[in-house]
C-alpha positions in Angstrom: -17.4 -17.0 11.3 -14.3 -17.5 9.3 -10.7 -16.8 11.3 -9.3 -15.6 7.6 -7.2 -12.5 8.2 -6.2 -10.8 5.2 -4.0 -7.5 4.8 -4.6 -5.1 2.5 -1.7 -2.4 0.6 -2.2 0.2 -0.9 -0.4 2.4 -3.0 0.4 4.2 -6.0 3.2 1.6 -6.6 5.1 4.0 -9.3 7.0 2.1 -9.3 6.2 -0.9 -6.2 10.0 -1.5 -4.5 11.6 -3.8 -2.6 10.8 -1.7 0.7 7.0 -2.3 -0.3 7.3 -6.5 -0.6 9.7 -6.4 2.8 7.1 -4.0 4.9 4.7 -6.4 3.3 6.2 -9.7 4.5 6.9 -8.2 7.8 2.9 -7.4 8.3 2.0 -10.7 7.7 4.6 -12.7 10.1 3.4 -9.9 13.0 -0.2 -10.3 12.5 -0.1 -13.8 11.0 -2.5 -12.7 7.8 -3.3 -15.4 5.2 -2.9 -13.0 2.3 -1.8 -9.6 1.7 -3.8 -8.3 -1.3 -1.8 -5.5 -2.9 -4.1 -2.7 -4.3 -2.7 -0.1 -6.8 -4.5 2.8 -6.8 -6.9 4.0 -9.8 -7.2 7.8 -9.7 -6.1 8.7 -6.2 -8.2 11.6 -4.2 -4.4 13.6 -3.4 -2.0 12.6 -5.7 -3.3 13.1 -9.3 0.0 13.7 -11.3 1.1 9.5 -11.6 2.4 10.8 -15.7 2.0 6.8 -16.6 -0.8 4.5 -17.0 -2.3 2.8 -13.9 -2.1 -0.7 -15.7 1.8 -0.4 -15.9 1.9 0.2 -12.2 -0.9 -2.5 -11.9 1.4 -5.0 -13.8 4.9 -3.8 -12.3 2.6 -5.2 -8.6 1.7 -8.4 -10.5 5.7 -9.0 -11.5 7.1 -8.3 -7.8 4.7 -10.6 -6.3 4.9 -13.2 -8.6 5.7 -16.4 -7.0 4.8 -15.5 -3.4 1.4 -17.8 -2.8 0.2 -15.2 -0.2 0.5 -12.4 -2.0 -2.1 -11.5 -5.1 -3.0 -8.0 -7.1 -6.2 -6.5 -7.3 -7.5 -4.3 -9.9 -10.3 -3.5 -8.5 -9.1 0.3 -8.5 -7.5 0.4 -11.4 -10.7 -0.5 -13.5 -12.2 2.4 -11.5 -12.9 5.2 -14.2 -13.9 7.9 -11.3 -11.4 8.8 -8.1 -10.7 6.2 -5.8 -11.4 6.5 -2.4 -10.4 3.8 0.5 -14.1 3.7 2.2 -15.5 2.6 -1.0 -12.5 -0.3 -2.0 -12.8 -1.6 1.4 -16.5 -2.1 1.2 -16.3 -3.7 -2.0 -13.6 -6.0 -0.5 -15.9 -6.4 2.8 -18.6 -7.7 -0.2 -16.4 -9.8 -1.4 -15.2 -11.7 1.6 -17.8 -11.4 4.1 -16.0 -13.4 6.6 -12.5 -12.0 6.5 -10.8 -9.4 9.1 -9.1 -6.8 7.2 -6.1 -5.3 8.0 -5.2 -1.9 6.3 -1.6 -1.5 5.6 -0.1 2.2 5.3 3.1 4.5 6.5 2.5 6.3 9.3 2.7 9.9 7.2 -0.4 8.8 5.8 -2.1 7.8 8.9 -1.7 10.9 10.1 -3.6 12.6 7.0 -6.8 10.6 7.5 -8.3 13.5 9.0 -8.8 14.3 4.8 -10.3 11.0 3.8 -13.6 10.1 2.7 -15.3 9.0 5.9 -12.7 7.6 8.3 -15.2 6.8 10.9 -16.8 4.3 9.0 -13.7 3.3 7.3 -12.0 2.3 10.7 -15.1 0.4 11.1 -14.4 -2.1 7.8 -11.0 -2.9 9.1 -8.0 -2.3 11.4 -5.5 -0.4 10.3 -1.9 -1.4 10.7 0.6 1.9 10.5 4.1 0.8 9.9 6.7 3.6 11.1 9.9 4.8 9.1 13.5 4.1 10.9 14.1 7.4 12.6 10.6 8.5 12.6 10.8 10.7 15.8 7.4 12.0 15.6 5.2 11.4 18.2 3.4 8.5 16.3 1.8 7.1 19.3 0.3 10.7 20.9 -1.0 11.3 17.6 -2.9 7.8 16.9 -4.8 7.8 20.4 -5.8 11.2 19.5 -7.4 9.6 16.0 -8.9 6.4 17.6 -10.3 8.4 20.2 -12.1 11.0 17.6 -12.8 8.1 15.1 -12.6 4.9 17.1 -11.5 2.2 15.5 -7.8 0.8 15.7 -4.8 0.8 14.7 -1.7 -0.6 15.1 1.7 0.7 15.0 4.8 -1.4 13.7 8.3 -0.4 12.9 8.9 -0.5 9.0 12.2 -2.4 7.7 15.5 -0.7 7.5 15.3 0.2 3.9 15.5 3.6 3.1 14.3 3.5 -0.8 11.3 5.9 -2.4 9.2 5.3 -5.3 10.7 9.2 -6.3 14.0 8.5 -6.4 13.9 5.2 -8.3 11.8 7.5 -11.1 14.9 9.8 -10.6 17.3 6.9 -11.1 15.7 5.8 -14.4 15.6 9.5 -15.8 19.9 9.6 -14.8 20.3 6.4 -16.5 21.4 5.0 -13.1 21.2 1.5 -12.2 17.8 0.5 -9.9 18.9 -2.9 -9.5 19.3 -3.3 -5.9 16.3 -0.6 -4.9 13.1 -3.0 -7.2 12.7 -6.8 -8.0 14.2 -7.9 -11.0 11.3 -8.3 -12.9 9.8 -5.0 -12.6 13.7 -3.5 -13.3 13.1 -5.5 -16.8 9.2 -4.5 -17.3 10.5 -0.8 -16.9 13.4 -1.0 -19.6 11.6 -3.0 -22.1 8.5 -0.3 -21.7 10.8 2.8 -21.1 9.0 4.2 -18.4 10.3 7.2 -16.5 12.4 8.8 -19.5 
């Protein structure tokens, strides 16, 4: 049995952010993952008004990641024609590397919804999930998550997110102003989203 722990994140990434690569990097040093495999989502179950092509968000990941050795892209979503649910990208992963633990990375607002995913009780039985909590998040994360495991089983495990307040939203508001995004995305994605003119 192979010790390989690998992270999985998942997101529209419309566009991916420096808040994204940090929560990433902070995952990995708690949980000491080999990789973190980032995982743009194809056609999302609850959020089906993206307005730009999955690739560009699919090669806006590739860019931010770009150089890190323990961080890749899939497209294993994105080539996904139908809607793209978690149970099913997980199992394909599970098929993929048979001997890997899995380690789900989302926020904790989505945690919270998994009550409206497809199968949760067999997804928390593919892999752990890790739920990384906003700064001043005053919710009562912890209540909520034992009530979860204990209707699902599974686990998951809460960590506090870095103090970054940035959103995907408000960078796609920047870009309509004609405001800088400089210090909220890597450089290379700030250059990928002039020279294709996304968000205007």
């Amino acid at each position: 049995m192979s010790n390989l722990k690998y992270g999985i994140m998942g997101g529209t990434f419309n566009p991916i952010h420096n808040a994204h690569i940090r929560m990433a990097e902070e995952v990995r040093d708690i949980f000491d993952l080999d990789k973190i495999i980032f995982m743009p989502t194809g056609t999302p179950p609850h959020k089906n008004n993206l307005n730009i092509d999955p690739l560009d968000r699919y090669e806006m990941t590739k860019l931010a990641i770009s150089g890190n050795d323990r961080f890749e892209v899939s497209d294993i979503e994105i080539l996904n024609k139908s809607i793209s649910y978690t149970v099913e990208t997980v199992g394909k992963l599970k098929e993929f590397y048979p001997n890997v633990e899995f380690y789900f990375i989302t926020g904790a607002d989505s945690i919270l919804d998994i009550y409206k995913w497809r199968n949760p009780e067999k997804l928390l039985t593919l892999c752990k999930f890790v739920s990384v909590r906003r700064p001043n998040y005053s919710d009562d994360l912890e209540g909520k998550i034992k009530e979860i495991v204990d209707k699902f089983g599974g686990e998951i495990l809460l960590v506090d997110g870095p103090l970054l307040n940035i959103s995907s939203t408000e960078i796609r508001e920047r870009v309509r102003e004609g405001k800088s995004i400089e210090d909220f995305v890597p450089k290379k994605v700030v250059e990928y989203i002039k020279e294709n003119k996304l968000y205007i």
